[in-house]
C-alpha positions as CSV (number, residue, x, y, z in Angstrom):
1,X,-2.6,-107.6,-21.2
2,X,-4.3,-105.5,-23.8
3,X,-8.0,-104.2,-23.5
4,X,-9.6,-106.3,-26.3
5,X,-11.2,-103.9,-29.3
6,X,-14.6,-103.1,-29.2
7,X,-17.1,-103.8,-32.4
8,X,-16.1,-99.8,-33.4
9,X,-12.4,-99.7,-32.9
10,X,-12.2,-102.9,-34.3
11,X,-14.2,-102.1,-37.7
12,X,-11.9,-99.1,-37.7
13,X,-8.8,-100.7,-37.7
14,X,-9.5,-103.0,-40.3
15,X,-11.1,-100.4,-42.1
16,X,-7.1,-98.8,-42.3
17,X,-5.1,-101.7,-42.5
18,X,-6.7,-103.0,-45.6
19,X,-6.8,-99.5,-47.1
20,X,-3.1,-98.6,-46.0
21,X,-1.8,-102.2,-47.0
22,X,-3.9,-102.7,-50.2
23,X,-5.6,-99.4,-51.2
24,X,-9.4,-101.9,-50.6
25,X,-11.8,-100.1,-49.1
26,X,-13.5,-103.2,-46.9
27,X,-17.4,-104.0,-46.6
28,X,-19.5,-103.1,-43.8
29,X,-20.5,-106.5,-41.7
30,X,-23.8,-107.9,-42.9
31,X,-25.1,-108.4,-39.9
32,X,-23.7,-105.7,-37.3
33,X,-23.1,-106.9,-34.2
34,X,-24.7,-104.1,-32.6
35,X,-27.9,-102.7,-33.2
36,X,-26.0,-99.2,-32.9
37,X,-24.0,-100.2,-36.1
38,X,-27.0,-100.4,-37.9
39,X,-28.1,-96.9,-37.0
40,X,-27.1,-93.9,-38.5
41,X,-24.8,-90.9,-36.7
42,X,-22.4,-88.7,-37.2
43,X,-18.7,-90.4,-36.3
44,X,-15.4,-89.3,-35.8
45,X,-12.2,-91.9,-35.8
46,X,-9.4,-90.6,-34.1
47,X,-5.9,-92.1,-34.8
48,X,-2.8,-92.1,-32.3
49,X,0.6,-92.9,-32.1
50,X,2.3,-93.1,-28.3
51,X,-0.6,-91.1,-27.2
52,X,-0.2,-88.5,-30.4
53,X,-3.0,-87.4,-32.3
54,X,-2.1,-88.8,-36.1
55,X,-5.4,-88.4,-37.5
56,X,-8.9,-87.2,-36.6
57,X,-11.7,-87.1,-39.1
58,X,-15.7,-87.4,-38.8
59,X,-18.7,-86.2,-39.5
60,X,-21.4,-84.4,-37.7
61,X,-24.3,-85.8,-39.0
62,X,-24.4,-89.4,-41.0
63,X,-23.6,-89.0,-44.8
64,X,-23.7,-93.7,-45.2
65,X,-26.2,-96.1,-44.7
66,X,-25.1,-96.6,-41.3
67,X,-22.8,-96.0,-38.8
68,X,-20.2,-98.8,-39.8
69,X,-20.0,-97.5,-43.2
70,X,-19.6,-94.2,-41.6
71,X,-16.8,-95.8,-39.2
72,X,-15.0,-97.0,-41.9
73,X,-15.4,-94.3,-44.3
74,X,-14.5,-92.0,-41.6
75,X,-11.3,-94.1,-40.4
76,X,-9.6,-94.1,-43.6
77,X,-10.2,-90.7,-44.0
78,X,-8.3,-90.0,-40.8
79,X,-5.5,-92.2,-42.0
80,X,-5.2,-90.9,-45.5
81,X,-7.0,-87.1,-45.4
82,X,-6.1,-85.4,-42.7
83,X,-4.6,-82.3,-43.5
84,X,-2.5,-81.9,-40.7
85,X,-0.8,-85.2,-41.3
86,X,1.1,-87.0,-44.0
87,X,-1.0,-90.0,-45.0
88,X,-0.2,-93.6,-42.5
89,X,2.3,-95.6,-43.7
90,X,2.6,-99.3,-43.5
91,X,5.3,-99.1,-41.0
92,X,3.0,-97.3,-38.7
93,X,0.2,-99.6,-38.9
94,X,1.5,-101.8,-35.5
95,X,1.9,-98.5,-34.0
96,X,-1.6,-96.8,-34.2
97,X,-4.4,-97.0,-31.3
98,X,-7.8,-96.0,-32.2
99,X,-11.2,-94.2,-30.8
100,X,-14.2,-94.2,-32.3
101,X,-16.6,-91.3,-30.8
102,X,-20.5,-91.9,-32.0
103,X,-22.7,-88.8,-31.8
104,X,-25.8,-87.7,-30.9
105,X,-28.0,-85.5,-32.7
106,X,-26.5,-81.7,-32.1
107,X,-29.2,-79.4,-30.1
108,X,-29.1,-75.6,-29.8
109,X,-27.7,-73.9,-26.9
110,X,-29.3,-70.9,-24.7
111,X,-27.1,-70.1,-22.9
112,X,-23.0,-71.5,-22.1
113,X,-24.2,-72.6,-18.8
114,X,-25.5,-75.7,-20.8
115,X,-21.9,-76.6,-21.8
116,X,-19.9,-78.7,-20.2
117,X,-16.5,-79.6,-22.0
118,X,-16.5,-83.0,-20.6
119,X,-20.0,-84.3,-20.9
120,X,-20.8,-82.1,-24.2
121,X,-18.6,-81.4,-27.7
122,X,-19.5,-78.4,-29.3
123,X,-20.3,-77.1,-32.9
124,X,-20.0,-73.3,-33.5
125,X,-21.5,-71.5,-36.6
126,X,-21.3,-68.4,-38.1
127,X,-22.1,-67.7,-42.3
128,X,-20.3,-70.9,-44.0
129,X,-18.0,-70.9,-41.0
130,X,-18.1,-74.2,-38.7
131,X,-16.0,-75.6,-35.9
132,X,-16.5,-78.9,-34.1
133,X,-14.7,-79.9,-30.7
134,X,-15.2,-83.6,-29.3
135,X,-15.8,-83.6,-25.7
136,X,-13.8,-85.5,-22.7
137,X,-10.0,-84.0,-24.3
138,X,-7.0,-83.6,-22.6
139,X,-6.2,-80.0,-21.8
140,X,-10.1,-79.1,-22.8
141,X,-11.0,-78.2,-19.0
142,X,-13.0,-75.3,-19.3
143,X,-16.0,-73.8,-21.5
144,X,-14.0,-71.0,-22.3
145,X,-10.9,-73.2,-23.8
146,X,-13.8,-75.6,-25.7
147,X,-15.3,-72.5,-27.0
148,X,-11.9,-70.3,-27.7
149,X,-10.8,-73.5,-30.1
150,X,-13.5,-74.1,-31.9
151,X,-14.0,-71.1,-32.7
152,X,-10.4,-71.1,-33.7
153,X,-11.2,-74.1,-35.5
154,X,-13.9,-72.4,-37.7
155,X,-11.7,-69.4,-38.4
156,X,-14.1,-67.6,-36.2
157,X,-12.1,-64.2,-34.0
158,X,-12.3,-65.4,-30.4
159,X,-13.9,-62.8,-29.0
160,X,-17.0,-62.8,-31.8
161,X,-19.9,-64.3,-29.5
162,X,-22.3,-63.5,-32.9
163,X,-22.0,-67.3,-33.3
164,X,-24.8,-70.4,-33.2
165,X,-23.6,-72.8,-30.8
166,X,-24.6,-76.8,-31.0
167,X,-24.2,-79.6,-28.3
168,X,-23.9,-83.1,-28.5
169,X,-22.6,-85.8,-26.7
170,X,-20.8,-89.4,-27.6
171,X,-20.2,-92.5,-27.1
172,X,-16.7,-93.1,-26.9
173,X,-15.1,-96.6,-27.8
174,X,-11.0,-97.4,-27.6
């Protein structure tokens, strides 16, 4: 039996659907169902197919109204912008699982030994430059590895440690 959607996942689903199917962007719900839709936070949608990443795209900070506009602004985005991926088809649509990860505000690290690549996802900054890992991913075991790819990420040299380096957690829904 499948786990049913949560409020997030859900929103971001139809979010794609209706975009994918019809090229509508929908409305946020009047009335979220959850205070936490009403607030505002940076969001990223992650889209997969067979355990694949398809798509991945969010925001740091909140750029909508709220985080279900940012949900479905964000989900589409993953489906349709990513530029790793061609845009989701409507053959794929049956196919896709999502995750919606809701953050908290970044705050500045002191020191790496206030990382942790499963509790925390990092930001690194250096100039114009800026990288962003979500926390709790497979493979991501070490502070080293987080840092290493978002650096990579940012188009930072790996061994440069003249960066600014931001924490955050989530709240992850599937």
């Amino acid at each position: 039996m499948e786990t049913p959607l949560s409020h997030q996942t859900r929103l971001a689903k139809e979010a794609v659907e209706s975009y994918v199917r019809r090229h509508e962007v929908i409305a946020p719900p009047v009335n979220p169902a959850q205070t936490e839709m009403s607030e505002r936070a940076g969001v990223f949608v992650s889209l997969k197919i067979k355990g694949r990443l398809r798509g991945c795209i969010g925001t740091f900070a909140p750029t909508t109204e709220n985080t279900a506009s940012e949900i479905i602004r964000n989900a589409i985005a993953a489906a349709t912008q990513d530029p790793r991926f061609t845009p989701v088809i409507p053959g794929e649509l049956g196919e896709i699982t999502y995750s919606v990860d809701i953050l908290s505000p970044p705050e500045k690290v002191n020191s790496i030994s206030e990382l942790d690549p499963e509790r925390y996802g990092v930001i690194v900054t250096q100039g114009h430059k800026r990288g962003l890992l979500l926390p709790a991913l497979e493979g991501v075991n070490t502070v080293d590895e987080q840092l290493r790819i978002t650096k990579a990420k940012a188009g930072i040299h790996p061994e440069d440690n003249n960066v600014e380096i931001l924490r955050f957690e989530v709240r992850r829904y599937k």
